[in-house]
C-alpha positions as CSV (number, residue, x, y, z in Angstrom):
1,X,26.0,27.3,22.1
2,X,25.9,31.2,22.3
3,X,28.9,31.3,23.9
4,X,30.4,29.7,20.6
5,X,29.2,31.9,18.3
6,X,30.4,35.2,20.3
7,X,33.6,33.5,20.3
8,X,33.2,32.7,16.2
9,X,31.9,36.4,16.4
10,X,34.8,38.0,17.6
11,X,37.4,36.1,15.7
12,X,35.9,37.2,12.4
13,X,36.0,40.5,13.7
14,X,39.5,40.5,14.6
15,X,40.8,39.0,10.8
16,X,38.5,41.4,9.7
17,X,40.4,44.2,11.3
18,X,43.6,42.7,10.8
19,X,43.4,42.5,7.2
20,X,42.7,46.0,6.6
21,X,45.2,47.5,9.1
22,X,47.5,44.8,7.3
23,X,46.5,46.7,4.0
24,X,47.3,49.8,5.4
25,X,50.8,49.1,6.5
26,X,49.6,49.6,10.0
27,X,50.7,45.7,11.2
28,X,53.2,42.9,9.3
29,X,51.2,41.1,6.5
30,X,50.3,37.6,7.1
31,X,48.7,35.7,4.4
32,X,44.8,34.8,5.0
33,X,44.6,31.5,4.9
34,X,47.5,31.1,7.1
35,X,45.3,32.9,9.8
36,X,42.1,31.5,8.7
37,X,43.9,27.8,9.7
38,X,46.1,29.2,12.5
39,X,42.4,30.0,13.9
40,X,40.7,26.8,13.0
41,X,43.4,24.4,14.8
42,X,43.6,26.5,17.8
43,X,40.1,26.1,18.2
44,X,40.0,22.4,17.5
45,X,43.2,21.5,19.5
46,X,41.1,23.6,22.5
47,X,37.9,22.2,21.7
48,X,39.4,18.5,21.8
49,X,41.1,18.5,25.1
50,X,38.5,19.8,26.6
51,X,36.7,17.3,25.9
52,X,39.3,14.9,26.5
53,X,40.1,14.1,22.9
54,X,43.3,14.1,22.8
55,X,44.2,13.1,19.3
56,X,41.8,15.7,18.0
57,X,44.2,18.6,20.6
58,X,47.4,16.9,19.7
59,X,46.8,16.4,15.9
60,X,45.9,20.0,15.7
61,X,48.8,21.2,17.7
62,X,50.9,19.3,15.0
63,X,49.4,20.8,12.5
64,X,50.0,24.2,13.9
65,X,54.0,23.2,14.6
66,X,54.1,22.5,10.6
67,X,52.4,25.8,9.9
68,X,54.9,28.0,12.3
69,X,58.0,25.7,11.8
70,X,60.9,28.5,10.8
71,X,59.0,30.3,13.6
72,X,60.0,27.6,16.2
73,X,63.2,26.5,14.6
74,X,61.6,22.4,14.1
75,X,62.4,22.3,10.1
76,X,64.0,18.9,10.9
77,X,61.1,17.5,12.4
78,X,58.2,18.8,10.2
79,X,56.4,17.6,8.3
80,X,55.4,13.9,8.6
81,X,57.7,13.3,12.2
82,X,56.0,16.1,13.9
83,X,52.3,14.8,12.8
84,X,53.4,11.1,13.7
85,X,55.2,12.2,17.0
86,X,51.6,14.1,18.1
87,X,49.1,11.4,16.8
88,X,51.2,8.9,19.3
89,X,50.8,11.0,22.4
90,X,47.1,11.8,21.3
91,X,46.6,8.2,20.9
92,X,48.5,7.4,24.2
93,X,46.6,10.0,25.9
94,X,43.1,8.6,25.2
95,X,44.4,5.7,26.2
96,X,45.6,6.6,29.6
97,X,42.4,9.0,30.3
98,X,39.9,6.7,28.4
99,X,38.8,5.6,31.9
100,X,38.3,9.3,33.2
101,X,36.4,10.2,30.2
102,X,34.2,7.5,30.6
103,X,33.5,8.0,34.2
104,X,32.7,11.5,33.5
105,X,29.9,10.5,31.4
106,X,29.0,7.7,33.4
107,X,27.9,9.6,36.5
108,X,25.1,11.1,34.6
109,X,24.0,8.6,31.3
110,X,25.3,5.5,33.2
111,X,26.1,3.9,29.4
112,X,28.8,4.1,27.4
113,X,29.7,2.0,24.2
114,X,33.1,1.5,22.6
115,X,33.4,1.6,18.5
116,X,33.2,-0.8,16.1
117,X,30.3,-3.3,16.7
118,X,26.4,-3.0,16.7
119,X,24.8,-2.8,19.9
120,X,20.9,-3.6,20.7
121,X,20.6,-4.3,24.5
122,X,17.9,-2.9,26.3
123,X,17.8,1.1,27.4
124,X,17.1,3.3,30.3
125,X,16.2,6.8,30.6
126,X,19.9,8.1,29.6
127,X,21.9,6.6,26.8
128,X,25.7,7.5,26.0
129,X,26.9,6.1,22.7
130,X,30.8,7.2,22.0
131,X,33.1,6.2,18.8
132,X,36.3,6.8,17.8
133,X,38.3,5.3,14.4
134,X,36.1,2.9,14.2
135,X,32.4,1.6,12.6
136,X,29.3,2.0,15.1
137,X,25.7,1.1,15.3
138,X,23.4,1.6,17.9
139,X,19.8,0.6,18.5
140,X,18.7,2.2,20.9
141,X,15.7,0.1,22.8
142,X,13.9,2.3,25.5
143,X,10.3,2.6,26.5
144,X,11.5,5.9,29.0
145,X,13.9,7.6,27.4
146,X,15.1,11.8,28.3
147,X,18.1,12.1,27.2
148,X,21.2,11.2,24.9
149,X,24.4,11.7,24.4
150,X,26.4,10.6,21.0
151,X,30.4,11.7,20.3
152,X,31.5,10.5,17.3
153,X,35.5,11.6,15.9
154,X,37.1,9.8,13.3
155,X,34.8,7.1,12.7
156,X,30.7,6.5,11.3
157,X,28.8,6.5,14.3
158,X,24.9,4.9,13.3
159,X,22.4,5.5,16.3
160,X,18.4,4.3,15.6
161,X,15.9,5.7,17.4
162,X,13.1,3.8,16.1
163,X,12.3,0.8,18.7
164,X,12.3,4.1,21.4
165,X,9.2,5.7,23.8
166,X,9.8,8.7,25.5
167,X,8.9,9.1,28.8
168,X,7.0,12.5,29.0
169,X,6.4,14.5,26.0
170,X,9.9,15.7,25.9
171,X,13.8,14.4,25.2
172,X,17.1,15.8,24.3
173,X,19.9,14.3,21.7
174,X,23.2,15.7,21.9
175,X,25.3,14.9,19.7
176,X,29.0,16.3,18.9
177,X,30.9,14.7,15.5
178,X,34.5,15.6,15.0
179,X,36.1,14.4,11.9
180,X,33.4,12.0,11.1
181,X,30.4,10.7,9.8
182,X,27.1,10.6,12.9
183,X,24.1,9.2,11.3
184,X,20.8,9.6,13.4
185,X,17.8,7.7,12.6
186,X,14.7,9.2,14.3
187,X,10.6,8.7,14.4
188,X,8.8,10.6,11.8
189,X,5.7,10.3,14.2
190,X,8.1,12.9,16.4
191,X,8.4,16.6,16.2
192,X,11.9,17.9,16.2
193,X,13.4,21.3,17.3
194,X,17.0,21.8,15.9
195,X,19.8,24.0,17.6
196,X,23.2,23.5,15.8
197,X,26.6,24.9,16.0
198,X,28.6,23.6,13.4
199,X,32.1,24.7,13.2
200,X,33.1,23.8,8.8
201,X,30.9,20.5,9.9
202,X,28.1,19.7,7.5
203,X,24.9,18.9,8.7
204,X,21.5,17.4,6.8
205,X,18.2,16.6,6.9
206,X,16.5,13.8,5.0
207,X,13.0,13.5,5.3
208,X,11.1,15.5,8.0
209,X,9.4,14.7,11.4
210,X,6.1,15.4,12.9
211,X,4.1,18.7,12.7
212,X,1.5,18.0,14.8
213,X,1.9,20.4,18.3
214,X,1.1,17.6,20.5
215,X,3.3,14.8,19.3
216,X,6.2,14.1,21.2
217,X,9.0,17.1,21.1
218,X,12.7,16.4,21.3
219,X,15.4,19.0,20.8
220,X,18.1,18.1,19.1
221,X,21.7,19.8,19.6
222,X,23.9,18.7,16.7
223,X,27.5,20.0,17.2
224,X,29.9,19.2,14.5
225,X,33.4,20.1,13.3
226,X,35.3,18.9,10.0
227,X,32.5,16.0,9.6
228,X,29.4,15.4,8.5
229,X,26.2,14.9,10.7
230,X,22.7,13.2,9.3
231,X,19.7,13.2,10.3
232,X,16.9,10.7,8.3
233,X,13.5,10.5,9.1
234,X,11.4,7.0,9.1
């Protein structure tokens, strides 16, 4: 998470430096927004496939061929070819790594669900939950539950905390939306410690959990980019 924001940190630095030495006739003019964007997609399309979403990398690299096509001499192609020609090989890609990604997670959570269904089948310790252009809902049903795990890009992703123990007086929710809508449903008998990074994602709060010191404590990491991440209380 801090890492982030020195990286956020130094790239609002460097626009703000460029624009006035771009003022001052020191360096060739680009418009704002074209650097504000050209900054944005480089981030996502790095952001996705390191995470191994490659429609999120490949949709963002099309969008950056559109942005820079006299540049690269791909008129022809650009706009709609280009964005069509990269959502196939993102889509092709997830496909052909889908099995990597899920054994990456699966050596720690052990669980992993696909999108569009509801799922309520009993929990451990560790729960994955994972959705992509699609509708999910998860219940999740633990009497020892640490820790979670919830991606969520290009889809509604519902998870529901509310049949859940945790085992100790402490737990962890990660979650990381892209492009989509994560709904969490939590306790309000539990305390709550946020820690978000949102990158032009929006993230709420309805209600509000437990203020009692001694009632169970989970930290919640909410990461979100171009989406929309809820947390409701109940």
């Amino acid at each position: 998470m801090k890492k982030r924001n020195i990286f956020w940190a130094v790239i609002l630095i460097v626009i703000a430096v460029y624009l006035v030495a771009s003022k001052m006739h020191m360096i060739p003019a680009i418009p704002f927004f074209k650097i504000l964007f050209t900054v944005i997609f480089v981030y996502t399309a790095v952001y996705g496939f390191v995470r191994l979403h490659f429609f999120e990398g490949m949709l963002s690299v099309g969008l950056l061929g559109c942005m820079y096509d006299k540049v690269l001499g791909i008129q022809a192609i650009t706009p709609w070819t280009l964005l069509l020609a990269a959502c196939l090989v993102g889509l092709a890609l997830d496909l052909l790594f889908r099995n990597l990604k899920k054994q990456k997670d699966n050596t720690y959570f052990g669980h992993s669900s696909a999108g569009g269904h509801v799922e309520n089948g009993q929990d451990g310790e560790y729960v994955h939950v994972e959705n992509s252009f699609g509708a999910l809902s998860k219940y999740v049903n633990s009497d020892c539950f640490r820790e979670a795990k919830i991606s969520n890009s290009f889809g509604e992703c519902n998870v529901f905390f509310n049949n859940t123990a945790l085992k100790g007086a402490n737990a962890i929710i990660r979650t990381d939306n892209s492009f989509g809508s994560t709904n969490i449903y939590l306790p309000s008998t539990w305390r709550v410690e946020f820690r978000q990074n949102t990158a032009f994602g929006n993230v709420e709060c309805k209600g509000q959990g437990s203020s009692d010191p001694d009632a169970p404590c989970v930290e919640l990491q909410i990461s979100s980019s171009f989406g929309q991440t809820c947390i409701i209380f109940g």
